[in-house]
TIMI-2910 file (N, C-alpha, C, CB; in pm, 1 decimal, decimal comma, always signed):
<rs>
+----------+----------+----------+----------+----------+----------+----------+----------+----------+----------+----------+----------+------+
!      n_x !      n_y !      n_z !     ca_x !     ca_y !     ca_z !      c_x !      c_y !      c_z !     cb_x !     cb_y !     cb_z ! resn !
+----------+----------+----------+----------+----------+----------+----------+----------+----------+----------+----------+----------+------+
!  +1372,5 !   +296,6 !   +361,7 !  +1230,5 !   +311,4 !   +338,8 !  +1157,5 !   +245,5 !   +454,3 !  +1188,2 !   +250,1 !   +202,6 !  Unk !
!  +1030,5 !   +306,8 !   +531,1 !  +1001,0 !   +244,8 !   +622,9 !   +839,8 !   +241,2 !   +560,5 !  +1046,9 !   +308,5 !   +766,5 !  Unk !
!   +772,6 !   +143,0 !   +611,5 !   +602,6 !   +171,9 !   +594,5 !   +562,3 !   +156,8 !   +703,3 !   +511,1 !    +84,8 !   +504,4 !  Unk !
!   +474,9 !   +232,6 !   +769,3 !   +333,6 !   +212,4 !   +874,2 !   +219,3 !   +212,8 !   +798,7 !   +306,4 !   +332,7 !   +988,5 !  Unk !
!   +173,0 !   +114,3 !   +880,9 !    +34,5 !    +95,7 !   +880,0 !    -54,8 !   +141,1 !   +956,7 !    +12,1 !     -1,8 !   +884,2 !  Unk !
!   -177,3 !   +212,2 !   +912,7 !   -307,2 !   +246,7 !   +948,8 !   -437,9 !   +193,4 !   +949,7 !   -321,7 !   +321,9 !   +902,3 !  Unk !
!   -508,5 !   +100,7 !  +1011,3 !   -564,2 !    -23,9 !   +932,0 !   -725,1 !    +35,8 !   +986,9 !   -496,5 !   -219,2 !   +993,6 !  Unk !
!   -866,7 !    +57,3 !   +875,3 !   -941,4 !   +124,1 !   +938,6 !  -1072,4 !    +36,1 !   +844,9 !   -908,9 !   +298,7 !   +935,9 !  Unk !
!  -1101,9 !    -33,8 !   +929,8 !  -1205,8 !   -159,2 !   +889,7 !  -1159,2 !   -276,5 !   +755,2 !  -1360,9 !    -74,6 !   +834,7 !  Unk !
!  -1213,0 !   -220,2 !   +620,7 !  -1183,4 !   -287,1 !   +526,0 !  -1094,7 !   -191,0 !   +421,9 !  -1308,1 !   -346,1 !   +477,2 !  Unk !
!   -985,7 !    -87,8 !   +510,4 !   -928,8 !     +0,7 !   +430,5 !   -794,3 !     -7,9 !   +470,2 !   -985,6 !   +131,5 !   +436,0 !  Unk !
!   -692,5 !    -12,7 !   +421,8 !   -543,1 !    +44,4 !   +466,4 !   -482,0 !   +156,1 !   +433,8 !   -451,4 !    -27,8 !   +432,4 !  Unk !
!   -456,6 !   +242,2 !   +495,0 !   -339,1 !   +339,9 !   +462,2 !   -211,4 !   +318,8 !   +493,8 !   -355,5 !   +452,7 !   +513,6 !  Unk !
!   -164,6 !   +363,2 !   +383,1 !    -14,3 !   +274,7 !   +467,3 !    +95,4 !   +427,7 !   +412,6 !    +58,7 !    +40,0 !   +354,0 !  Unk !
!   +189,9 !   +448,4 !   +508,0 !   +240,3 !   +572,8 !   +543,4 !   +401,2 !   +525,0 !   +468,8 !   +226,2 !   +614,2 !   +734,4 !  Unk !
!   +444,7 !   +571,8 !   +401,8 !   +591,3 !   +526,7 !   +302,4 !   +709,2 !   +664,5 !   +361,5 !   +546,6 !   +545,3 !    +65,2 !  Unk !
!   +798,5 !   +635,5 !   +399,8 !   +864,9 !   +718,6 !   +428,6 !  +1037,9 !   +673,5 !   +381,4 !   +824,3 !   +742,9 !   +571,6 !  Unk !
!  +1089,1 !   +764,9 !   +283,0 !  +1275,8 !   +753,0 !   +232,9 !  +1234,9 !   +727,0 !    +89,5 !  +1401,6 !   +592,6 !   +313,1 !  Unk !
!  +1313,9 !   +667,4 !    +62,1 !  +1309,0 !   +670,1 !   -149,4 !  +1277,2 !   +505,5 !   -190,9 !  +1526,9 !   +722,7 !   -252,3 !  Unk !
!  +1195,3 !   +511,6 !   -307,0 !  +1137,9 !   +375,7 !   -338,0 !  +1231,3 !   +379,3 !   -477,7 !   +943,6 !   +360,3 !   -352,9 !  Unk !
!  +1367,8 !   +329,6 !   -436,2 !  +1450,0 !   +274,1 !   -533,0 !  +1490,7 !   +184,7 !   -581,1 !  +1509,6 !   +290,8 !   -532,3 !  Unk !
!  +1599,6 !   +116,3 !   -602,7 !  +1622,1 !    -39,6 !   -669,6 !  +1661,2 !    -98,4 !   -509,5 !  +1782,0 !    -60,0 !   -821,9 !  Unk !
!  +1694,6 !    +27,8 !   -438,2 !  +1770,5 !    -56,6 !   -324,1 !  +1657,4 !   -118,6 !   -221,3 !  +1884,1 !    +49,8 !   -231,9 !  Unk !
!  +1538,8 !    -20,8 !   -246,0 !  +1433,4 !    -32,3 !   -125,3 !  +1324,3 !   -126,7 !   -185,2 !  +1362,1 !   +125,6 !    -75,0 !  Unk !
!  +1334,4 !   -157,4 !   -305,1 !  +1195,6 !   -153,7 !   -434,6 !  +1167,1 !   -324,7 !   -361,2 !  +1259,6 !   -139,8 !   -686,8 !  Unk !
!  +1248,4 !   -402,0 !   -363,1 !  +1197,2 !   -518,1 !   -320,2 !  +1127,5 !   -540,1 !   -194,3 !  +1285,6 !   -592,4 !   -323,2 !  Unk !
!  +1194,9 !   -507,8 !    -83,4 !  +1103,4 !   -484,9 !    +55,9 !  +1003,5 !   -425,1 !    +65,1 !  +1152,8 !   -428,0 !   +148,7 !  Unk !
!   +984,6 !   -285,3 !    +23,8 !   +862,3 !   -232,7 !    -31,2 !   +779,2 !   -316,6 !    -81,1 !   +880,0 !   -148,5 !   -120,8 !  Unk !
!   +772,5 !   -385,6 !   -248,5 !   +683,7 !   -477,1 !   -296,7 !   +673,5 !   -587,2 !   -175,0 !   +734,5 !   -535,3 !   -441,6 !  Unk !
!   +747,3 !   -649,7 !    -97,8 !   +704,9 !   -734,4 !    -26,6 !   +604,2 !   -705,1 !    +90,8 !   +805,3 !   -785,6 !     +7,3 !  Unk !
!   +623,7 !   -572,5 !   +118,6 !   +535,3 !   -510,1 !   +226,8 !   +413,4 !   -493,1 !   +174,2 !   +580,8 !   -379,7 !   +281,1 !  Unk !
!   +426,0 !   -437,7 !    +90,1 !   +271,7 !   -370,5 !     +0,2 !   +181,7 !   -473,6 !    -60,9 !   +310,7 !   -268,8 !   -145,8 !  Unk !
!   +200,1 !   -534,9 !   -153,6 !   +189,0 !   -679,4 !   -238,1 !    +64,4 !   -728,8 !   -115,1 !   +377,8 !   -804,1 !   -250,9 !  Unk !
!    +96,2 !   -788,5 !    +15,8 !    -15,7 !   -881,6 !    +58,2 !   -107,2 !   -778,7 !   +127,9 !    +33,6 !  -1012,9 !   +161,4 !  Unk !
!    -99,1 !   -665,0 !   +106,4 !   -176,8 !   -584,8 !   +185,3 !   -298,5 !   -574,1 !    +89,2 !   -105,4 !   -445,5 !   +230,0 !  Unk !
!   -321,9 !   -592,3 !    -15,8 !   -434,9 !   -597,2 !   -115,1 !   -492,6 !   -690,6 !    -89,9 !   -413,0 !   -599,4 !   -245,0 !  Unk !
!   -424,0 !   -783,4 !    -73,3 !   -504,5 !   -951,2 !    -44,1 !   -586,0 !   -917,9 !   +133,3 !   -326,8 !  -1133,9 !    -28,1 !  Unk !
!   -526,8 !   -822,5 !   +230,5 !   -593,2 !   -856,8 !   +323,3 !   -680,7 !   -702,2 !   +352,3 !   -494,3 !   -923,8 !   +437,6 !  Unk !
!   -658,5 !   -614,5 !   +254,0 !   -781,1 !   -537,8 !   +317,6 !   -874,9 !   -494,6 !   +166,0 !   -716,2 !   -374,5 !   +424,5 !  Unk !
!   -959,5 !   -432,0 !   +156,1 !  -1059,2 !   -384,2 !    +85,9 !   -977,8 !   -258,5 !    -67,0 !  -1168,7 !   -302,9 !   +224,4 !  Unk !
!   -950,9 !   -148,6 !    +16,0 !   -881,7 !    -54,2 !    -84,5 !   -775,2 !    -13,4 !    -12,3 !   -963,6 !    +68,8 !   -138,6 !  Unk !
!   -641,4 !    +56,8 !    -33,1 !   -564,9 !    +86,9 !     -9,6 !   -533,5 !   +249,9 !    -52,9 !   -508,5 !     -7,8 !    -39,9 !  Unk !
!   -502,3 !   +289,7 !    +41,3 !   -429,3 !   +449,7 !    +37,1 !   -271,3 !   +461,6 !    +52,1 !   -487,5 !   +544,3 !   +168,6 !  Unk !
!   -233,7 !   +507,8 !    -64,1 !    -34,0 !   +554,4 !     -2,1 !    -77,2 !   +666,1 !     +8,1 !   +140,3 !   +548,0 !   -114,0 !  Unk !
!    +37,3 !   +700,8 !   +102,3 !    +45,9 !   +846,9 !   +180,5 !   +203,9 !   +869,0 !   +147,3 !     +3,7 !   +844,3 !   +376,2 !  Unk !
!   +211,9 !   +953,9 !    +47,3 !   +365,7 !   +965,0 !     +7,0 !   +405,1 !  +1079,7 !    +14,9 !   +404,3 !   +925,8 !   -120,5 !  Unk !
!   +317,0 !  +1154,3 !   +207,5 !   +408,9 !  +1300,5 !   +207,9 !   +546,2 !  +1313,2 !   +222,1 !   +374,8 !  +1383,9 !   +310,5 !  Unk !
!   +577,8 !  +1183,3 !   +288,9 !   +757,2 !  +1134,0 !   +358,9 !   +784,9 !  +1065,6 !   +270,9 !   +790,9 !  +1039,7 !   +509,8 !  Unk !
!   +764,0 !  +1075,3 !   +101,8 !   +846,2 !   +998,0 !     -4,2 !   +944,9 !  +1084,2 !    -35,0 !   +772,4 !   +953,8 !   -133,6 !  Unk !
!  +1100,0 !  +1090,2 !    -73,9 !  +1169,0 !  +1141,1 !   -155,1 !  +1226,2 !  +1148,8 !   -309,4 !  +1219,4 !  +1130,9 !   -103,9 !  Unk !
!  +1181,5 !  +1061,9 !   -325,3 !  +1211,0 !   +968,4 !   -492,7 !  +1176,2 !   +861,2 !   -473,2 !  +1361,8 !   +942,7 !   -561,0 !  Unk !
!  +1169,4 !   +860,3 !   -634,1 !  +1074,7 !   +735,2 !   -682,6 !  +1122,7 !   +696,8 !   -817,7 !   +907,3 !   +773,0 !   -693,4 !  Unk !
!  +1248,3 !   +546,6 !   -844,2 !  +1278,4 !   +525,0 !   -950,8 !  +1238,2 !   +448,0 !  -1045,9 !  +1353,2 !   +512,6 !   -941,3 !  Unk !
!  +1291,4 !   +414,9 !  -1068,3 !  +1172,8 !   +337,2 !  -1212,5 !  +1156,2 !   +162,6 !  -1165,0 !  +1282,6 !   +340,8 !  -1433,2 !  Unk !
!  +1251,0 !   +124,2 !  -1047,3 !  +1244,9 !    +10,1 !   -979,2 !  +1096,1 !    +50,4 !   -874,2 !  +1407,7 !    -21,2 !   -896,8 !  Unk !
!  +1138,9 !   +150,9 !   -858,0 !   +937,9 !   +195,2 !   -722,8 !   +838,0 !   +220,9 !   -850,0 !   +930,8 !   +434,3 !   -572,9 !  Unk !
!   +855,8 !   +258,6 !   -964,8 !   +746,2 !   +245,5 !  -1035,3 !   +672,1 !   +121,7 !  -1095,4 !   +770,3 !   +312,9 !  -1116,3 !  Unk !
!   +763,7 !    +10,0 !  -1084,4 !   +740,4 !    -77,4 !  -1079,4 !   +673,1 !   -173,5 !  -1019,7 !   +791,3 !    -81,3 !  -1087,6 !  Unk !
!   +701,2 !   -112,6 !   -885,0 !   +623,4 !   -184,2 !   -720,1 !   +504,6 !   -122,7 !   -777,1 !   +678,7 !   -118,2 !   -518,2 !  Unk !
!   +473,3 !    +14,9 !   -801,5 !   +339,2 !    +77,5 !   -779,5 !   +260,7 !    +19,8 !   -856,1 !   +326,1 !   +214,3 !   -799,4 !  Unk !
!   +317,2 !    +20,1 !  -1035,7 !   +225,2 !    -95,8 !  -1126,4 !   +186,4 !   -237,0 !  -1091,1 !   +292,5 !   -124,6 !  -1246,6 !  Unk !
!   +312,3 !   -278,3 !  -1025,8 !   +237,8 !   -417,7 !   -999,0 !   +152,0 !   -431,4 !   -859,2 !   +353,2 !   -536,7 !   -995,7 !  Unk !
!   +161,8 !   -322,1 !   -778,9 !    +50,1 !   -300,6 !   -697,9 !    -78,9 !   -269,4 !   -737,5 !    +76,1 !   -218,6 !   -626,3 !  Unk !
!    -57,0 !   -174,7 !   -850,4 !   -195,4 !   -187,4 !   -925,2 !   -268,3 !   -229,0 !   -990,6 !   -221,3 !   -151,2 !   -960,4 !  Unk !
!   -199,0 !   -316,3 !  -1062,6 !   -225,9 !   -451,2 !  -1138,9 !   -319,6 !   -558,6 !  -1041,6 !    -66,4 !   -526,7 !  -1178,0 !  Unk !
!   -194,7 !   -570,4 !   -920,0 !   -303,9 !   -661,5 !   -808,2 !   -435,2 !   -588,3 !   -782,5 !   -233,5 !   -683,6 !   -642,4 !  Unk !
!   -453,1 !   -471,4 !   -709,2 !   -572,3 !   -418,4 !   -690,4 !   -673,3 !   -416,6 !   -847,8 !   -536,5 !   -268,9 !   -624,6 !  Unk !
!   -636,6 !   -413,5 !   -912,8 !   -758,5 !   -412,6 !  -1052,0 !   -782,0 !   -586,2 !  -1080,3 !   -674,1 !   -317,2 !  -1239,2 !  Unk !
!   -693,7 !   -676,5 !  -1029,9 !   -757,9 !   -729,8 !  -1040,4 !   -828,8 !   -815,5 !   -969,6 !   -728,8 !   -744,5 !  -1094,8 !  Unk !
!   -846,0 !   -750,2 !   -844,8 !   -904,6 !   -785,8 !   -730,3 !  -1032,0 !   -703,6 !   -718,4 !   -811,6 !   -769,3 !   -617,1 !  Unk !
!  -1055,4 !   -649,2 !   -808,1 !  -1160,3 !   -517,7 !   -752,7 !  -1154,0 !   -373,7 !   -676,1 !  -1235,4 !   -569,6 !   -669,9 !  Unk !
!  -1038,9 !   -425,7 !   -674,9 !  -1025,2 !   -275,8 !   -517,0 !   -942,5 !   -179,7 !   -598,9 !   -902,1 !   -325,2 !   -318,5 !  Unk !
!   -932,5 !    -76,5 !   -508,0 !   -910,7 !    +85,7 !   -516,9 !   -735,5 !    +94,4 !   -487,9 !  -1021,0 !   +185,8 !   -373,1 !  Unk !
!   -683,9 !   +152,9 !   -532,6 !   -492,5 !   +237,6 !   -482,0 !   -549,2 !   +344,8 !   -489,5 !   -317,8 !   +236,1 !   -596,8 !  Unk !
!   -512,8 !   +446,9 !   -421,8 !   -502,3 !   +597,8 !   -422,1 !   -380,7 !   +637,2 !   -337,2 !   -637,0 !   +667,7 !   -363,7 !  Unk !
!   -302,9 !   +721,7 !   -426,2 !   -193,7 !   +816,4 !   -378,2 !   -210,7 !   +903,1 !   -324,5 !   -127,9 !   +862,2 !   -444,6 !  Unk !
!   -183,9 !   +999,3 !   -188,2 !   -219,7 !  +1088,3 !   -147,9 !    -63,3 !  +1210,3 !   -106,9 !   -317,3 !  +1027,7 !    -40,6 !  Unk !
!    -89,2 !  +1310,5 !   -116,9 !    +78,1 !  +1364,8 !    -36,0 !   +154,5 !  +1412,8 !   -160,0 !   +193,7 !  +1212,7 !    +54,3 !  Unk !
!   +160,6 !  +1337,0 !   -256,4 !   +247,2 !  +1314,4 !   -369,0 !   +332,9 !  +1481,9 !   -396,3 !   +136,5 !  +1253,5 !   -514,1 !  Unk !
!   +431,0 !  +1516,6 !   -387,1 !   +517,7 !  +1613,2 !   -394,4 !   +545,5 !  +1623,0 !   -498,6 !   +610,1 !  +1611,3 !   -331,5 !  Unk !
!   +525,8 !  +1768,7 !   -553,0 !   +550,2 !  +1769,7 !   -668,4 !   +673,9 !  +1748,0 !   -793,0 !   +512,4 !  +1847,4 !   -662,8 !  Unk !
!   +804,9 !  +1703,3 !   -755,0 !   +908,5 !  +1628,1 !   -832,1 !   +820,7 !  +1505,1 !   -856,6 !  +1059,5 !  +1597,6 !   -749,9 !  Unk !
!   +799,1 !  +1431,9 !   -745,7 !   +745,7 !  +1326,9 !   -796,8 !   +626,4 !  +1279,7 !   -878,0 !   +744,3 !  +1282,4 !   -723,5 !  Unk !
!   +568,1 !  +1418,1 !   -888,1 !   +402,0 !  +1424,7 !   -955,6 !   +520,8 !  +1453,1 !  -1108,6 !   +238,1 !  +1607,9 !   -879,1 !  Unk !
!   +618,3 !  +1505,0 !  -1120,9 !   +663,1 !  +1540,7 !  -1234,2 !   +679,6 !  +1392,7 !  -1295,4 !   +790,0 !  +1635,8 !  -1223,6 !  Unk !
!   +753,8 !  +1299,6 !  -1247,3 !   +794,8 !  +1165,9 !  -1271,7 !   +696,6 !  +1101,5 !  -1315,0 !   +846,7 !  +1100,5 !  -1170,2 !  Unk !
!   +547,3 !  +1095,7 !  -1243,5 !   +440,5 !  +1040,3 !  -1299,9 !   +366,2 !  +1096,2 !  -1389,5 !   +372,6 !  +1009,9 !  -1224,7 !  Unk !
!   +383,9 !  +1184,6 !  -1424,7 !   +369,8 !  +1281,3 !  -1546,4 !   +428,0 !  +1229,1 !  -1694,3 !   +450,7 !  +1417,7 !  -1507,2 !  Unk !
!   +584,2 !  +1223,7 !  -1656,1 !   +665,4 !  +1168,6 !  -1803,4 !   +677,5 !  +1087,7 !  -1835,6 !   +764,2 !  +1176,3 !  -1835,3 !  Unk !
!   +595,8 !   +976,6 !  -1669,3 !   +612,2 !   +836,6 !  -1775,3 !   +483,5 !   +784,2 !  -1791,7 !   +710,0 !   +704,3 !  -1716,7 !  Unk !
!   +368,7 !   +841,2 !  -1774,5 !   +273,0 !   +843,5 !  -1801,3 !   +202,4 !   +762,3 !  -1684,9 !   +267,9 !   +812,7 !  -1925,8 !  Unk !
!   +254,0 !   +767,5 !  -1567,4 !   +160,5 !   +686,4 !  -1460,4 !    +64,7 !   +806,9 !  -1402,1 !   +262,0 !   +603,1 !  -1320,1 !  Unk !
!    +50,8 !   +907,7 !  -1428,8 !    -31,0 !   +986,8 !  -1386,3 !   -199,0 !   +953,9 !  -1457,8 !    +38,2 !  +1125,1 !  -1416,4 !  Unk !
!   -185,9 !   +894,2 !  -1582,3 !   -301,9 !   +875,2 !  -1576,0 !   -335,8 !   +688,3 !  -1552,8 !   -353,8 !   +951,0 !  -1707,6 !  Unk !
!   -250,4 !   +633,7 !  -1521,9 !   -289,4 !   +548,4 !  -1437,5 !   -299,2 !   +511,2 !  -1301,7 !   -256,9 !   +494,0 !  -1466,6 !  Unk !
!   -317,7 !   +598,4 !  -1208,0 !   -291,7 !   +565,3 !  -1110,4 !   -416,5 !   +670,1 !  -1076,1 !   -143,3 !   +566,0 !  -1065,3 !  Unk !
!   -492,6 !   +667,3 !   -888,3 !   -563,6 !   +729,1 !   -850,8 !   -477,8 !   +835,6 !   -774,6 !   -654,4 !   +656,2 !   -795,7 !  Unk !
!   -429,7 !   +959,8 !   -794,3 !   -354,0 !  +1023,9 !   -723,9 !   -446,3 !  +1181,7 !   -651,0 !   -223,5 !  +1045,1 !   -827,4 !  Unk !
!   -471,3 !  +1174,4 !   -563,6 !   -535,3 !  +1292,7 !   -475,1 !   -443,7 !  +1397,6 !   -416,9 !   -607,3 !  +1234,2 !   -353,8 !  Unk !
+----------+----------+----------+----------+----------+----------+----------+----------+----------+----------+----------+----------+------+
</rs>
């Protein structure tokens, strides 16, 4: 799993590319996690995601957990549709901002 960053005043996009699994799920949360603390709202861009297990659904809740309770925005963007299926059945589709 790799992330880039896009950093555009008080916004981040950050670019996720390989599978957010048990193997990747911790580095991921460690990457993602302080990026709320240092910018405004945040965008994933998960056209270069391949899967997403219930260890990356995890990162994403507790990414969103931080942003709500910081005030700020997550939005998913890219999201492929297997993986729109996944957030569908476990019901993160209606928690999450997905475009």
């Amino acid at each position: 799993m790799t992330v880039k960053l896009m950093k555009q005043e008080d916004h981040a996009t950050l670019f996720l590319e390989g599978r957010i699994d048990s193997m990747s799920a911790p580095e991921v949360q460690e990457a993602l996690l302080p990026m709320v603390d240092e910018f405004g709202d945040i965008t994933l861009d998960f056209n270069k995601v391949a899967f997403v297990s219930s260890a990356g659904l995890r990162v994403l809740l507790a990414l969103q957990k931080k942003c709500i309770a910081q005030s700020k925005e997550m939005r998913l963007t890219g999201v492929k549709p297997a993986i729109m299926e996944v957030f569908d059945m476990t019901g993160f589709s209606g928690m999450l901002c997905i475009e």
